[in-house]
C-alpha positions in Angstrom: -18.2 11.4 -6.2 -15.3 11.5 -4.0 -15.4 8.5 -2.6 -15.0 6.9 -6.4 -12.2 8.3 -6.8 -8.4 6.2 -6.0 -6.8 7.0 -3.5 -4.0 8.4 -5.4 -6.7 10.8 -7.6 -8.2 11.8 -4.2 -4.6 12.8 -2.7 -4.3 14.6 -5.4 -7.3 16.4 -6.0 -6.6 17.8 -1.5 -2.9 19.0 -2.6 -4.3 21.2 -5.2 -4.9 25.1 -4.5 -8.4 24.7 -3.7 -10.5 24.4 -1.1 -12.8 21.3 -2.4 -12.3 18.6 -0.8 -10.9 20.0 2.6 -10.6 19.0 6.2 -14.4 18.4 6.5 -14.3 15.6 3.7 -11.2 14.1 5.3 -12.6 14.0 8.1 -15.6 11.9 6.8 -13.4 9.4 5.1 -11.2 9.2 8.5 -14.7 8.2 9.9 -15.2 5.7 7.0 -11.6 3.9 7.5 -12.9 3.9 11.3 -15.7 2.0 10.3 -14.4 -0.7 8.2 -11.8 -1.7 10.9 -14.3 -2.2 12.8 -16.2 -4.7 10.0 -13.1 -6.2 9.4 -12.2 -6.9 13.0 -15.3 -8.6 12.7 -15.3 -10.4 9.6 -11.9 -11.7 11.1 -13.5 -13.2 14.1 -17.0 -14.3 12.4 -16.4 -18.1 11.9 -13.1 -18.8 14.2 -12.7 -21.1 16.0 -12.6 -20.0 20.6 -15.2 -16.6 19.2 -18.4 -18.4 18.5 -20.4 -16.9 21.7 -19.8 -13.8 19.6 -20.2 -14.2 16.2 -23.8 -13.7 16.4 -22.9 -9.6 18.1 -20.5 -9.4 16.0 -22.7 -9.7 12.8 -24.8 -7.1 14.2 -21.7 -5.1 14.5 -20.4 -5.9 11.2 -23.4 -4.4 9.4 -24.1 -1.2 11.9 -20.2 -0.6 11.0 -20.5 -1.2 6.8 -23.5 1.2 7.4 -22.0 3.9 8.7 -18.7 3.6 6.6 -21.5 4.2 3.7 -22.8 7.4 5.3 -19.4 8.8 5.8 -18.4 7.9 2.9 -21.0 10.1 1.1 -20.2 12.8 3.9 -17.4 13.4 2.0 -19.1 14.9 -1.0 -21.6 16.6 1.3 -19.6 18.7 3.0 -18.0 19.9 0.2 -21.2 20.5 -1.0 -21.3 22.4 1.6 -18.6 24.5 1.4 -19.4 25.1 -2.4 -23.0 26.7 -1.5 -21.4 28.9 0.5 -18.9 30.5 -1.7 -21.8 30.9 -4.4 -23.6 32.8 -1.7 -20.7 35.2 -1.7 -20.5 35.5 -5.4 -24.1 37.0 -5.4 -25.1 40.3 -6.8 -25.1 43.1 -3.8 -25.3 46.1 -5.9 -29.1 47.1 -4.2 -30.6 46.7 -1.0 -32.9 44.1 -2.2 -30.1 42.2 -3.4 -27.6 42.6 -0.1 -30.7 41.5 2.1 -31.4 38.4 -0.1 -27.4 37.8 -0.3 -27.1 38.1 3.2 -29.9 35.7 4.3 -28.7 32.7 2.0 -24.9 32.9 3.5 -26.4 32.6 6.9 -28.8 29.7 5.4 -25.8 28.2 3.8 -23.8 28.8 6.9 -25.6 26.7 9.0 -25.9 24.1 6.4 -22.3 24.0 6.1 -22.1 23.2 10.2 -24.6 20.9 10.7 -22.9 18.6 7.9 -20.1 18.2 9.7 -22.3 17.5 12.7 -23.8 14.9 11.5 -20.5 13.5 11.0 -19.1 14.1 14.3 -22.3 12.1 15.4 -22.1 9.5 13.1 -18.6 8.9 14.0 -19.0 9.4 17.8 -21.4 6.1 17.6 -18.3 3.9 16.2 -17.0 4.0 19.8 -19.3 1.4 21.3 -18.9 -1.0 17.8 -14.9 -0.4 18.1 -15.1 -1.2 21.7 -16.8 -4.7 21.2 -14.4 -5.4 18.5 -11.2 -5.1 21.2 -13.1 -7.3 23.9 -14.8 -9.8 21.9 -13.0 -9.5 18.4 -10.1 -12.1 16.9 -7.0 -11.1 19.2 -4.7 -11.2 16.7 -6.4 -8.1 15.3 -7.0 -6.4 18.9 -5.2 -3.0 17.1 -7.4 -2.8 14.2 -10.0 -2.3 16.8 -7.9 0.1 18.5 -7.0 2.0 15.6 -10.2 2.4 14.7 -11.0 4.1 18.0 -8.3 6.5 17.2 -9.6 7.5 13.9 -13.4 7.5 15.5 -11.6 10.2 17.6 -9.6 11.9 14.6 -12.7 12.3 12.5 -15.1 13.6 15.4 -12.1 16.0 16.7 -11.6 17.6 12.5 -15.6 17.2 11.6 -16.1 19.7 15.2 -13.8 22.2 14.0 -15.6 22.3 11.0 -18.6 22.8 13.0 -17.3 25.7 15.3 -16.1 27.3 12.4 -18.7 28.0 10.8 -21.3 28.0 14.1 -19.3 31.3 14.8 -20.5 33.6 11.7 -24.1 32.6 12.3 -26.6 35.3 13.6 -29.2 33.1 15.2 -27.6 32.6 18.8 -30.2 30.0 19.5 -28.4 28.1 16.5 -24.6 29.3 17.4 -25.0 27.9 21.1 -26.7 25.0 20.4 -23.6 23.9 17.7 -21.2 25.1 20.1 -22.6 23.0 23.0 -23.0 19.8 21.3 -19.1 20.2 19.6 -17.7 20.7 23.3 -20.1 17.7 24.6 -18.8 15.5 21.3 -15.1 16.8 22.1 -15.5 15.3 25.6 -16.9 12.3 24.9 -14.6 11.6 22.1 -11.6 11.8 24.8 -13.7 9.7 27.3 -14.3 7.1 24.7 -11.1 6.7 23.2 -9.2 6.2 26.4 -11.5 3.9 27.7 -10.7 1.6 24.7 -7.4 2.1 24.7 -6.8 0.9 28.2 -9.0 -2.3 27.2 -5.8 -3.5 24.6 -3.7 -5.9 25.8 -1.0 -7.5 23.1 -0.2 -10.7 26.2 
């Protein structure tokens, strides 16, 4: 799994000439590291001393964040996953009719897969808004930039996770599908901006 790995073997398994693990598993670990700034702005202010009329939300927070760092974490092996099912697709035999047809349905199937993984991590990472925004206004001051940070790489990871989305929502057949992936990237795009500038403006270093 790629999440096992150090983060030197991880580095450089990306720099190699391949295209497993790409942007769409970077994205999920961006996600990941979003999430456990989040815990550890918490864990931080869990216990100290001027915080206790928040430590009870904040060990609420704590464990929503740890859960989703989890599920990004294995994002990362999912999506290239992913990716993988679709280059087999291509490798299929296409020397009769038979065979293009049943080539040519999996890569759509396979397609689609390989967009709604990234999806899900858009999502995922698109709900570590409201956790990082707790953390800046009721988190340990002296860590009021982990909390920011971790806005910005909520943002980062929904921002490269959508690209992933779109492009692969663009070779897909089934319009319905296409528009509906489109839709929701342009929505999480928006909200992503909203989100992170409305957190930002909430840090104060006085």
């Amino acid at each position: 799994m790629l999440a096992e790995l150090t983060v030197k073997e991880f580095m450089e398994q990306l720099s190699q000439g391949t295209p497993m693990p790409g942007g769409g598993s970077v994205a999920a670990l961006s996600g990941a590291a979003a999430a456990d700034l989040v815990a550890m702005v918490c864990a931080l202010t869990i216990g100290k001393k001027g915080y206790e009329d928040s430590w009870e939300e904040l060990r609420e927070i704590e464990k929503k964040a740890k859960q989703a760092g989890e599920e990004l974490l294995g994002a990362m092996d999912e999506d290239a996953q992913a990716y993988s099912d679709v280059v087999a697709c291509f490798r299929m035999p296409k020397e009769t009719e038979e065979e293009k047809k049943i080539r040519a349905e999996k890569i759509q199937l396979e397609t689609k897969n390989a967009a709604q993984v990234p999806l899900r991590t858009a999502e995922t990472a698109a709900g570590l808004f409201d956790l990082a925004e707790i953390t800046v206004e009721k988190g340990n001051k002296n860590a009021v930039s982990d909390g920011a940070i971790a806005a910005m790489m909520a943002r980062n990871a929904v921002l490269s996770a959508l690209y992933n989305v779109e492009i692969n929502a663009v070779s897909l057949k089934d319009e319905a599908e296409k528009n509906r992936l489109l839709k929701r990237s342009q929505e999480l795009k928006e909200l992503s901006a909203k989100r992170e500038a409305e957190i930002l403006a909430k840090v104060s270093f006085q």
